[in-house]
C-alpha positions in Angstrom: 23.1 -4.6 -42.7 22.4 -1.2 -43.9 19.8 -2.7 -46.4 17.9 -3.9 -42.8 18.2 -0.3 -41.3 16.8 1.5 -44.2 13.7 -0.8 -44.3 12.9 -0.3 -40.6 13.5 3.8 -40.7 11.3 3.3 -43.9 9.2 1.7 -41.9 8.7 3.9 -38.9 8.6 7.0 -41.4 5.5 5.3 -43.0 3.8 4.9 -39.4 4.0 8.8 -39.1 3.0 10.0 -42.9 -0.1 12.1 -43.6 -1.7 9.2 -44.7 -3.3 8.4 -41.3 -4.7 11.2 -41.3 -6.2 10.5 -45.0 -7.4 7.1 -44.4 -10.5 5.7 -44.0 -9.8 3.8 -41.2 -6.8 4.7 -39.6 -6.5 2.1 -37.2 -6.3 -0.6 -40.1 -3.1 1.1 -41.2 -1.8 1.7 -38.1 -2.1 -2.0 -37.8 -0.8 -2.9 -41.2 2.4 -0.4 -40.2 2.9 -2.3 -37.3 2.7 -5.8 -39.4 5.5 -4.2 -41.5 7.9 -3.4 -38.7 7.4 -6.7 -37.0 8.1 -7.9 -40.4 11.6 -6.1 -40.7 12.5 -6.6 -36.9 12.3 -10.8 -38.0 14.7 -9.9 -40.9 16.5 -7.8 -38.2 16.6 -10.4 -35.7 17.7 -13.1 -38.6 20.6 -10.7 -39.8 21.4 -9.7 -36.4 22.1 -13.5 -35.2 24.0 -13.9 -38.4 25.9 -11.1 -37.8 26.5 -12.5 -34.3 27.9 -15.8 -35.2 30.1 -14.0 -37.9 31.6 -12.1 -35.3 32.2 -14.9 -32.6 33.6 -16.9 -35.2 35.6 -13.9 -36.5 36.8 -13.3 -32.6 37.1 -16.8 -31.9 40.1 -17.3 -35.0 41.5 -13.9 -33.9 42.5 -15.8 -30.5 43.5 -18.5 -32.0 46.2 -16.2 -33.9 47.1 -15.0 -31.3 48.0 -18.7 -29.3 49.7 -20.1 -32.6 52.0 -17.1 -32.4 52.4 -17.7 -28.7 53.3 -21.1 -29.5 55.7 -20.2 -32.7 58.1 -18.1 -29.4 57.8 -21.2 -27.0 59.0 -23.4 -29.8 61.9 -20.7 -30.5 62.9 -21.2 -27.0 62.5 -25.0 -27.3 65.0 -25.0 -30.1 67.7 -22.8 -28.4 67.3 -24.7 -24.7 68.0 -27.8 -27.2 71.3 -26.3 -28.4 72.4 -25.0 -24.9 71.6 -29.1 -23.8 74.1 -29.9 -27.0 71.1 -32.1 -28.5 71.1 -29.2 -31.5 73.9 -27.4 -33.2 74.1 -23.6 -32.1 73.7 -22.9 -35.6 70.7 -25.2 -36.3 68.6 -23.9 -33.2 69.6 -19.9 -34.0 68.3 -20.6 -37.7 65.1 -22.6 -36.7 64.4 -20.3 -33.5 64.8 -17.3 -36.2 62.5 -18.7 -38.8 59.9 -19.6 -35.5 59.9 -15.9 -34.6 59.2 -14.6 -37.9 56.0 -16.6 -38.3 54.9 -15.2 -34.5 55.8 -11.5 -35.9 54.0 -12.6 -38.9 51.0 -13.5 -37.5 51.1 -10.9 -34.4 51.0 -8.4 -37.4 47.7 -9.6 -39.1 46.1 -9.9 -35.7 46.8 -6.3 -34.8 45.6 -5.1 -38.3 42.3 -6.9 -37.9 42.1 -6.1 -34.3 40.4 -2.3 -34.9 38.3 -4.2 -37.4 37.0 -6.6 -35.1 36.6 -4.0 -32.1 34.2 -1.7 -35.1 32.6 -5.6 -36.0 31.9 -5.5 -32.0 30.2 -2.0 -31.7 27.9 -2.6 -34.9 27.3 -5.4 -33.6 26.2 -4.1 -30.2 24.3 -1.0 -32.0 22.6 -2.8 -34.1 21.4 -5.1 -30.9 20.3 -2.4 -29.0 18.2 -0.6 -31.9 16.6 -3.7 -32.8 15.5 -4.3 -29.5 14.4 -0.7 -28.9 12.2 -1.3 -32.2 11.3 -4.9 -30.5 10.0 -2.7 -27.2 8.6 0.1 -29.6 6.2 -2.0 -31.4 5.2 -3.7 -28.0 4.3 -0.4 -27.1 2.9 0.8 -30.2 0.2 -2.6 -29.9 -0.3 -1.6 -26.7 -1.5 1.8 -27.6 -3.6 0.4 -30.7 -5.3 -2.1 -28.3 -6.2 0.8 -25.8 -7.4 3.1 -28.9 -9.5 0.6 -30.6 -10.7 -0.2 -26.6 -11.6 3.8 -26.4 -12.9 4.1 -29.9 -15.3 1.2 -29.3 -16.5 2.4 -26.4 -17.0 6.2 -27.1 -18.7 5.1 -29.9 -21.2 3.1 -28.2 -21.6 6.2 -25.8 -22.2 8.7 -28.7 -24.8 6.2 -30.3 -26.4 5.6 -26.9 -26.5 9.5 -26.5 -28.1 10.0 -29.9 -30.7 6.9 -29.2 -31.7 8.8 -26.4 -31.8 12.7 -28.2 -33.8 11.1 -30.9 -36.2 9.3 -28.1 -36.6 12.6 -26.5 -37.6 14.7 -29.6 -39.9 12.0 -30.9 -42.1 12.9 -27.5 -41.8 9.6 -25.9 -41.6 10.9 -22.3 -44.6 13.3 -23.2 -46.5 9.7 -24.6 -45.6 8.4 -21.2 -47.2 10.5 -19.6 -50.5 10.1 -21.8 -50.6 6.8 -21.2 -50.0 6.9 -17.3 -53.1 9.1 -17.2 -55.3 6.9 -19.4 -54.3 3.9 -17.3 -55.6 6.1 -14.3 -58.7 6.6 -16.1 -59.1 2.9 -17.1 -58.1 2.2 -12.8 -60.9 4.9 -11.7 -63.2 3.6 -14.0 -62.8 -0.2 -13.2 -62.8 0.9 -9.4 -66.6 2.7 -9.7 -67.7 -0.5 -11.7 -66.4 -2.5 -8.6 -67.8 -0.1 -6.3 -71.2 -0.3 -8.0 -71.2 -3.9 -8.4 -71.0 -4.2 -5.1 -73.8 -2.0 -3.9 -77.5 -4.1 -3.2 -79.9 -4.0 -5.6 -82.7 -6.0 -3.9 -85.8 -4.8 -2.2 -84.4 -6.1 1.0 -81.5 -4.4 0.2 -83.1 -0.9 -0.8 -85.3 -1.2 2.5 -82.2 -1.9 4.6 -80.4 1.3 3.1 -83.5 3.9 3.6 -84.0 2.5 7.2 -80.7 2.2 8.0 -80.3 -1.5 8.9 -77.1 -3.6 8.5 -78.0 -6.9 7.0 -75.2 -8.5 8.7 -77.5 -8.4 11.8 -80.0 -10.4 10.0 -79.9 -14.4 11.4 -78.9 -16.5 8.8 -82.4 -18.5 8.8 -84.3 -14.9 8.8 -82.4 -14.3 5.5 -83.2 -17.8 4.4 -87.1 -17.0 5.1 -87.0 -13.9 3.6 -85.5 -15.6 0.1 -87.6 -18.1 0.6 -90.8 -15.5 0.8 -89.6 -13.5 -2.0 -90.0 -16.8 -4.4 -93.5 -18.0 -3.0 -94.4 -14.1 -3.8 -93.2 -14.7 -7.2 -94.5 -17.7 -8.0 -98.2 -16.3 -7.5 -100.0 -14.1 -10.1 -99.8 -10.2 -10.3 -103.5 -9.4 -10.0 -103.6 -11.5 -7.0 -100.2 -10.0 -5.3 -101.8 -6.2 -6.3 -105.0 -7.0 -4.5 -103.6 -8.9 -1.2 -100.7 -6.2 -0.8 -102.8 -3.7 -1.3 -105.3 -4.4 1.2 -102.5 -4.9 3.5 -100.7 -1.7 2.8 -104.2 0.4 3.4 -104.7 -1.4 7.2 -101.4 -0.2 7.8 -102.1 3.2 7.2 -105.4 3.4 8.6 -103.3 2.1 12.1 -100.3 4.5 11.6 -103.5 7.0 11.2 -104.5 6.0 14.2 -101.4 7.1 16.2 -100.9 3.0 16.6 -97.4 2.1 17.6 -96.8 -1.0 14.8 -93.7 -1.7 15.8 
């Protein structure tokens, strides 16, 4: 019994020593400390029960001392009601009754002798049950706490290494490339928008003639448009020297009538 108390005091020293503080991971040993104890609180528990039975066995023979001395006085009495009934001599019964209370004083003796001892065999008993289960609830405690450390050291240390992603994002000048690249895709947008925007301007004669006069060719009929497509080609199809001389005979009688003061329209 004292063999399982110095192993679990040993045992709780060695959760507290210096070398927690030494180690390279002190959780581990925390852990392997707590293996150990749960190790001696089995062998606690084991000698504990032993200890148990010892005693209820032990307590269990002390009353049954105590009702075989009982039984040694009624059988006294028995022998002297037998010679007051005449089926025993006086003599007989005093002799037998004497010899039956000397066994009861006999035995009555040993009990009270081991009587203190079985009353200190209680209270180890119930001491030792007590500490063990306070070193049962200790440890429960004690994984607990490890489970809510190793919790707590996992996440502040996903924290620190978010934190430190983050520092070293910031020095390398991300934010600043950012904000390089958000202006060259406004460049690349501006400049995609004027190529849209220039796309979309006219770029025929019709279309050059419409914007100096200011005519919306919208107005146009659909057939008029047709015609004037249709013109364009037939005017293509014919030679240069012969769309130089007809065009420009045309051009100079329309001169010689604005000239004139002629209203052409």
């Amino acid at each position: 019994m004292n063999d399982i108390l110095t192993r679990i005091v040993q045992a709780i020293k060695s959760l507290f020593t210096t070398q927690t503080e030494q180690a390279a991971d002190p959780v581990m040993l925390v852990e392997q400390n707590i293996r150990d104890l749960k190790a001696a609180l089995s062998e606690s528990l084991k000698s504990l029960a032993e200890l148990k039975a010892t005693y209820l066995r032990t307590q269990h023979e002390h009353h049954a001392q105590i009702r075989v001395a009982n039984e040694y006085e009624r059988k006294a009495i028995l022998l002297l009601e037998k010679a007051r009934d005449g089926q025993l001599s006086q003599a007989d019964a005093d002799r037998l009754a004497m010899q039956a209370l000397m066994k009861k004083d006999e035995i009555l003796r040993r009990v009270q002798s081991g009587e203190k001892s079985l009353q200190t065999y209680a209270q180890t008993v119930k001491q030792l049950e007590q500490q063990t289960m306070q070193l049962k609830m200790q440890i429960d405690h004690w994984e607990t706490e490890i489970k809510t450390l190793k919790a707590r050291a996992q996440l502040s240390q996903t924290t620190l290494a978010l934190h430190e992603r983050l520092a070293q994002i910031h020095a390398q000048g991300t934010f600043t490339f950012l904000d390089s690249l958000k202006e060259k895709v406004n460049e690349q947008e501006a400049l995609a928008q004027a190529y849209i925007q220039l796309h979309q301007q006219p770029t025929s004669i019709d279309a050059e003639i419409d914007r100096i006069l200011g005519i919306n060719p919208a107005t146009y009929p659909q057939l008029f448009s047709s015609s004037l497509s249709s013109g364009e080609k037939m005017l293509s199809s014919k030679t240069d020297s012969e769309n130089l001389s007809t065009f420009t005979n045309e051009l100079a009688k329309i001169k010689a009538r604005l000239n004139n003061n002629q209203d052409l329209a």
